[in-house]
N, C-alpha and C positions, 0 to 999 in steps of 0.2 A: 751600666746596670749595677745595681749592690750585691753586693757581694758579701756574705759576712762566714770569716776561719772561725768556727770552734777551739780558737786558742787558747783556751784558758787553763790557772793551774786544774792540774788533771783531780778529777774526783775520786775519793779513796774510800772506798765503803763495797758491800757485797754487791753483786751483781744484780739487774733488778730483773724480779723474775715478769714473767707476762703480765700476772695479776697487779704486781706493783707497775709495772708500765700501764696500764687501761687507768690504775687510779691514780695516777698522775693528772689526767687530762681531768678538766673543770667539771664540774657539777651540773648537770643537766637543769636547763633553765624551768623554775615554777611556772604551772599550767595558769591560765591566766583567771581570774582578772589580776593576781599577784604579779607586778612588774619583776623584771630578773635585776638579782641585786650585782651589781659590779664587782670583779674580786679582782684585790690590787693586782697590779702587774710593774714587772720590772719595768723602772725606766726608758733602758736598755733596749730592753726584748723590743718595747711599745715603737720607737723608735729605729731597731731595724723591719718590724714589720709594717710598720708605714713605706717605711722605703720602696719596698717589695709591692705594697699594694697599688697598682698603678693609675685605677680608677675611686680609690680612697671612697670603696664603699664597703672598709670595715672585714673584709673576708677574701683570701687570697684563693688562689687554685691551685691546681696544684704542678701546673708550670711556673708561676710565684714560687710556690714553697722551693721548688728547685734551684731556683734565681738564690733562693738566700741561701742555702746550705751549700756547703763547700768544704773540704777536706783537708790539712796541713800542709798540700801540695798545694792547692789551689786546682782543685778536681771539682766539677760540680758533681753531687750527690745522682745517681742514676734516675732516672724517672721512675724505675721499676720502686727501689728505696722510698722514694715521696709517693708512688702510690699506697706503700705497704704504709706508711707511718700515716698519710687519709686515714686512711681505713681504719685505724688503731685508735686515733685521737678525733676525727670525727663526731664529735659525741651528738650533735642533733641529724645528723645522717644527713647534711645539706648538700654534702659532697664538697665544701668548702673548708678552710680552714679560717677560725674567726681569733681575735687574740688571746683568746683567753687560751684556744687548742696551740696557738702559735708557741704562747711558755711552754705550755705542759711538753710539747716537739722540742724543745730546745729543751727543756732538762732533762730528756731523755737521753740527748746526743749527748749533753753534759757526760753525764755519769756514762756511757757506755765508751765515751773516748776515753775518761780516766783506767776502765778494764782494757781497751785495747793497750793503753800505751804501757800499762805494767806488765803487756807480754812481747812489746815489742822489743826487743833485744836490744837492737842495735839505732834503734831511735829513727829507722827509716821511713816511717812511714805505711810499712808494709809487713806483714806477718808471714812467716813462709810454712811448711806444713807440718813441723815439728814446733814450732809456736804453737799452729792452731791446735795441732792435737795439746798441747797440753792446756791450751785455755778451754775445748771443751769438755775436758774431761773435768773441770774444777768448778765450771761455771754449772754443768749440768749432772755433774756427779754419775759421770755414766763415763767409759772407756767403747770410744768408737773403732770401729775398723778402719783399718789401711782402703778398704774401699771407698769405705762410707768417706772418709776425709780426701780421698783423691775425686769423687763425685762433687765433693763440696768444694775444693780447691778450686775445679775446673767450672765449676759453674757462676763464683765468685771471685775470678780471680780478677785482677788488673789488667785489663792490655796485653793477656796472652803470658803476662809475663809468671805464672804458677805464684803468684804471691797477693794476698789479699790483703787491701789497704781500709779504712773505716767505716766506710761505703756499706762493701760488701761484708766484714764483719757486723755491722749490725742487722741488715739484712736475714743474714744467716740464724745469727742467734732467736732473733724473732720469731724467726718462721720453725725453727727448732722446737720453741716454744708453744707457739700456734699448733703445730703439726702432733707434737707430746699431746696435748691437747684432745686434738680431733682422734688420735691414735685410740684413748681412751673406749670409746664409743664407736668407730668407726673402722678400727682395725682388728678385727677379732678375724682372727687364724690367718694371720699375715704377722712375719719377723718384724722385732718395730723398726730395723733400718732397712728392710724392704719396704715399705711404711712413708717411711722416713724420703725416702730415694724417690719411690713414684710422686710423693709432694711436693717435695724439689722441684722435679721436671717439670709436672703438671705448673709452675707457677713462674715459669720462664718463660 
């Protein structure tokens, strides 16, 4: 089956916040009788989404999308992860992923691997919890708790092992986002990392 590393040079630019993640994904197709106009797509991309697509009708699933995302280990991407990045890039709410959402998912991983790997120290692959606290306190400009980050570690980490590798670093960040978000509107007279912690759980 294919398999494709997000190996590339790492991308160096600020972090993308939710809203810039949503507008990443393609432009929601004109009501008809206006045909949808095609928007170029990498070579590349076109060509490992083919690969992944197994019945080559154009839109993957999202056990596909898992098949092709993969880690610097060579870890496939959690299902929980390709559900959350559906859900995100999704844009005609098909439940499928079609090529144009397939870019927009790969330059998302792009850029968020180039943030993980400027906090991985030691080039492991893996972030430990004095990394992460300091990648979330720069990416969200907020200084979390020793709880709040041990809830996080543990809920993302690797194989038990308390160290979180790309996966679940994006995972995180997302839902961080997502959760900022809902907090907005939906968490009145609740701590935002009580907030923060029951949304976590709830989406494990």
């Amino acid at each position: 089956s294919f398999q494709y590393n997000f190996n590339q040079p790492a991308y160096e630019g600020p972090p993308p916040s939710y809203e810039e993640s949503m507008a990443m994904a393609p432009p929601a197709r004109p009501a008809a009788p206006s045909a949808p106009q095609p928007q170029p797509v990498n070579p590349e991309v076109a060509m490992w989404f083919a690969a992944v697509d197994e019945n080559n009708d154009g839109s993957i699933t999202v056990q596909e999308l898992q098949e092709a995302l993969v880690t610097d280990d060579w870890r496939h991407f959690t299902l929980s992860t390709c559900r959350l990045l559906v859900s995100m890039f999704d844009v005609d709410k098909s439940g499928f992923i079609e090529l144009g959402e397939f870019e927009a998912i790969y330059n998302f991983v792009q850029r968020w691997r180039g943030i993980f790997m400027s906090y991985d120290a030691d080039n492991s692959g893996l972030i430990d919890s004095k990394e992460l606290a300091s990648a979330l306190q720069q990416i969200h400009s907020r200084q979390f708790s020793p709880h709040f980050l041990h809830v996080a570690q543990r809920r993302f980490q690797q194989n038990g092992s308390g160290e979180m590798n790309l996966d679940g670093f994006i995972s995180l960040n997302a839902l961080i986002s997502r959760y900022s978000r809902d907090y907005e509107t939906n968490g009145r007279g609740q701590a935002f990392e009580e907030f923060l912690i029951r949304s976590l759980n709830s989406s494990a």
